[in-house]
C-alpha positions as CSV (number, residue, x, y, z in Angstrom):
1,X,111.8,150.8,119.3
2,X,110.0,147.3,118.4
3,X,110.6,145.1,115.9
4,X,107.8,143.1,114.4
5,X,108.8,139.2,113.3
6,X,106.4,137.6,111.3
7,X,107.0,133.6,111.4
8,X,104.9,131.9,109.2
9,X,104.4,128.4,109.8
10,X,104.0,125.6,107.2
11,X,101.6,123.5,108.7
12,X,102.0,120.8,105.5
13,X,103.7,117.4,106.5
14,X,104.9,114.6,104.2
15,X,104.4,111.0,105.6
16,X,104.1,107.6,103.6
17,X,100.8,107.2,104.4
18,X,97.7,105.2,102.5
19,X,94.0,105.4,102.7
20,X,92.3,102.2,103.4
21,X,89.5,100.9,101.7
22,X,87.2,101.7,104.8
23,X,88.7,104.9,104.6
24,X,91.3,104.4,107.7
25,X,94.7,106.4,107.3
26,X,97.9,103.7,107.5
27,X,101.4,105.6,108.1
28,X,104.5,103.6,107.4
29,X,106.9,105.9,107.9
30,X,108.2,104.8,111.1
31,X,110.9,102.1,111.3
32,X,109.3,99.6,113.3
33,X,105.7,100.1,113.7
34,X,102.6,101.0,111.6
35,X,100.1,103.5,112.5
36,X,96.6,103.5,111.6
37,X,94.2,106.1,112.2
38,X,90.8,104.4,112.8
39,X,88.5,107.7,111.8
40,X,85.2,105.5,112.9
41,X,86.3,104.4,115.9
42,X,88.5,107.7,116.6
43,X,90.9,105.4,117.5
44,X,95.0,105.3,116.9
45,X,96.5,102.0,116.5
46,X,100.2,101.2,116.3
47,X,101.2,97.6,115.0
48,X,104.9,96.2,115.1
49,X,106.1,96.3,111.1
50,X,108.3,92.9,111.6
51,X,108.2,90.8,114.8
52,X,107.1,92.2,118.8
53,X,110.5,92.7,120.7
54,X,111.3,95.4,123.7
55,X,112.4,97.6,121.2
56,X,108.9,98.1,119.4
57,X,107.0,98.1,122.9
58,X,109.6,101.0,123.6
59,X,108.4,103.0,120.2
60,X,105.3,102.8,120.8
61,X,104.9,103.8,124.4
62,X,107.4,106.7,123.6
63,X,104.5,107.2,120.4
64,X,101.6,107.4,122.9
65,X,103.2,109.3,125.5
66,X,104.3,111.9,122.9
67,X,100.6,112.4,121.5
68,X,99.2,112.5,125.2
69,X,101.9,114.8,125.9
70,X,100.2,116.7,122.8
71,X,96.7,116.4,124.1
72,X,95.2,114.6,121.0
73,X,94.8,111.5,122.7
74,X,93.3,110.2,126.3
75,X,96.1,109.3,128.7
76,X,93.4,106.9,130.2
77,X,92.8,105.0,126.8
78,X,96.2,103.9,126.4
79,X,95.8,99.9,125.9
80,X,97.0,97.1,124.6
81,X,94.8,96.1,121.5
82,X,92.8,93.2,120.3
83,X,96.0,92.0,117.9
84,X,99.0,91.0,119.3
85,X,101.7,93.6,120.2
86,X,99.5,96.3,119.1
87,X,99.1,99.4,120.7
88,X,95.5,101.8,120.7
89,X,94.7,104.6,122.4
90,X,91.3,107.1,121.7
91,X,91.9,110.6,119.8
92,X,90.5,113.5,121.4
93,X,87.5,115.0,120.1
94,X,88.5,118.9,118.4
95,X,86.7,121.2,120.2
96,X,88.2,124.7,118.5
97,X,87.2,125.9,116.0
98,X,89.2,125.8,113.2
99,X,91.1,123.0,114.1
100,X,90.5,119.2,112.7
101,X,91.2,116.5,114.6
102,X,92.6,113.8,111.9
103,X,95.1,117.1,110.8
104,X,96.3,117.7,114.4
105,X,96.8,113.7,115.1
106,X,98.5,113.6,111.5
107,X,100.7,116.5,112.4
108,X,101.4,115.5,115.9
109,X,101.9,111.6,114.3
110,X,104.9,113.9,111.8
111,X,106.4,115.9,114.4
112,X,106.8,112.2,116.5
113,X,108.3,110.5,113.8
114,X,110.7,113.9,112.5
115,X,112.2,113.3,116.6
116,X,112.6,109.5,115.9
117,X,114.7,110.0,112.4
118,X,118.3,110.5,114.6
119,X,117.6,106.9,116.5
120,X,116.6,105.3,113.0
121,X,119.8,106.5,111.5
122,X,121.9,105.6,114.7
123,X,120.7,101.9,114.9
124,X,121.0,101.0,111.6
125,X,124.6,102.9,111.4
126,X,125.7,100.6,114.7
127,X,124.1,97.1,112.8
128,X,126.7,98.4,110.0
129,X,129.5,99.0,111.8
130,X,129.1,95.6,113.6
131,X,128.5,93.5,110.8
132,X,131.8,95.2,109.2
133,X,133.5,94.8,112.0
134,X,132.8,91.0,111.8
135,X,133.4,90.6,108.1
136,X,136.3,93.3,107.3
137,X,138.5,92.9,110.9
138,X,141.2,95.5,111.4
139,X,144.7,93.8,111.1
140,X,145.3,94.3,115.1
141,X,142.1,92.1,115.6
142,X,143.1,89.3,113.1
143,X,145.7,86.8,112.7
144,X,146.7,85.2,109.7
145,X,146.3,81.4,109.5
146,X,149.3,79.8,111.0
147,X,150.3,83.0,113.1
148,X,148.9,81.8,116.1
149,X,151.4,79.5,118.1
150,X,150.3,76.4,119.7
151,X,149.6,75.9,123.4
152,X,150.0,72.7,125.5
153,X,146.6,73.2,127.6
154,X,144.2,73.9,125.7
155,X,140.6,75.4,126.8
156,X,139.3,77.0,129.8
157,X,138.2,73.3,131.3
158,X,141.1,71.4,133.5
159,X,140.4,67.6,133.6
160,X,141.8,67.0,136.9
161,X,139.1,69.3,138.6
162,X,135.8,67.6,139.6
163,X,132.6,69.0,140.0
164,X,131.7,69.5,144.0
165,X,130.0,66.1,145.1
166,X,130.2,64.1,142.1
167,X,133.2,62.2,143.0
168,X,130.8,61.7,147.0
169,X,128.2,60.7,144.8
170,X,129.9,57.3,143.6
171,X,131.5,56.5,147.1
172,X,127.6,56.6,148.1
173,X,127.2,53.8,145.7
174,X,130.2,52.2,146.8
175,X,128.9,52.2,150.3
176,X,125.6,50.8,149.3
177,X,127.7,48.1,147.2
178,X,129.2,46.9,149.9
179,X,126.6,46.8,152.6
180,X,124.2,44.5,150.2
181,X,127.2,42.3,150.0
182,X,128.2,41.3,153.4
């Protein structure tokens, strides 16, 4: 006995996305990079949203590898670009039938971003947790003023230690002292 499953699959995305004047796509759905789809150029650019650290490099190589991975971009045009900390690689040129290239490299961009959502939520839920940490201490990790009891050292620094060699350094000078005097 078989049993027939028809899956129907909704191939409609929703991204913040513009058109530019020159009639490039700019999605700015991501949290730390924009992507713009160059349609002369068949190009895909990613640009950091704030300031270049590790962390956007990191998004946008995982980006790029995910759309090779995909097989609307060239592996071999993956490349730093003419701004600084921008990434750009070359979109592949649709050969089935049927198929548009801007709609597969918009979908692919989608399904990218939909695997990214969890780490967006994550990061910003750990600055959070820091910066309440930091502000709103629990009472185990706070003392009120007064509570703490007075030591007689003080610091991590004990005056009667000397640094290696700069105590030989002045009986050089000594020396020298003395042999210009006799």
């Amino acid at each position: 006995m078989a049993i027939d499953i028809n899956i129907e699959l909704d191939p409609r995305v929703e991204l913040k996305a513009r058109r530019t004047l020159d009639g490039n796509i700019l999605i700015l759905d991501h949290e730390d990079l924009d992507i713009v789809l160059v349609k002369e150029k068949n190009k895909c650019i990613a640009f950091p949203k704030d300031a270049m650290s590790d962390k956007v490099y990191a998004a946008q190589d995982r980006m790029f590898k995910f759309l090779s991975k995909k097989g609307v971009i060239k592996r071999a045009s993956i490349q730093g670009g003419n701004v600084f900390g921008s990434m750009e690689a070359e979109i592949q040129e649709s050969k089935i039938p049927g198929i548009d290239r801007d709609q597969a490299v918009l979908y692919s961009i989608h399904e990218y971003i939909k695997d990214e959502r969890p780490y967006f939520k994550t990061s910003n839920e750990y600055d959070e947790e820091r910066l309440d940490a930091l502000l709103r201490p629990a009472p185990e990790d706070s003392t009120e003023l007064g509570d703490v009891p007075q030591a007689a050292n003080k610091g991590s620094n004990d005056p009667s230690v000397r640094p290696y060699g700069f105590m030989y350094n002045y009986s050089l000078v000594r020396e020298g002292n003395e042999s210009e005097d006799s």
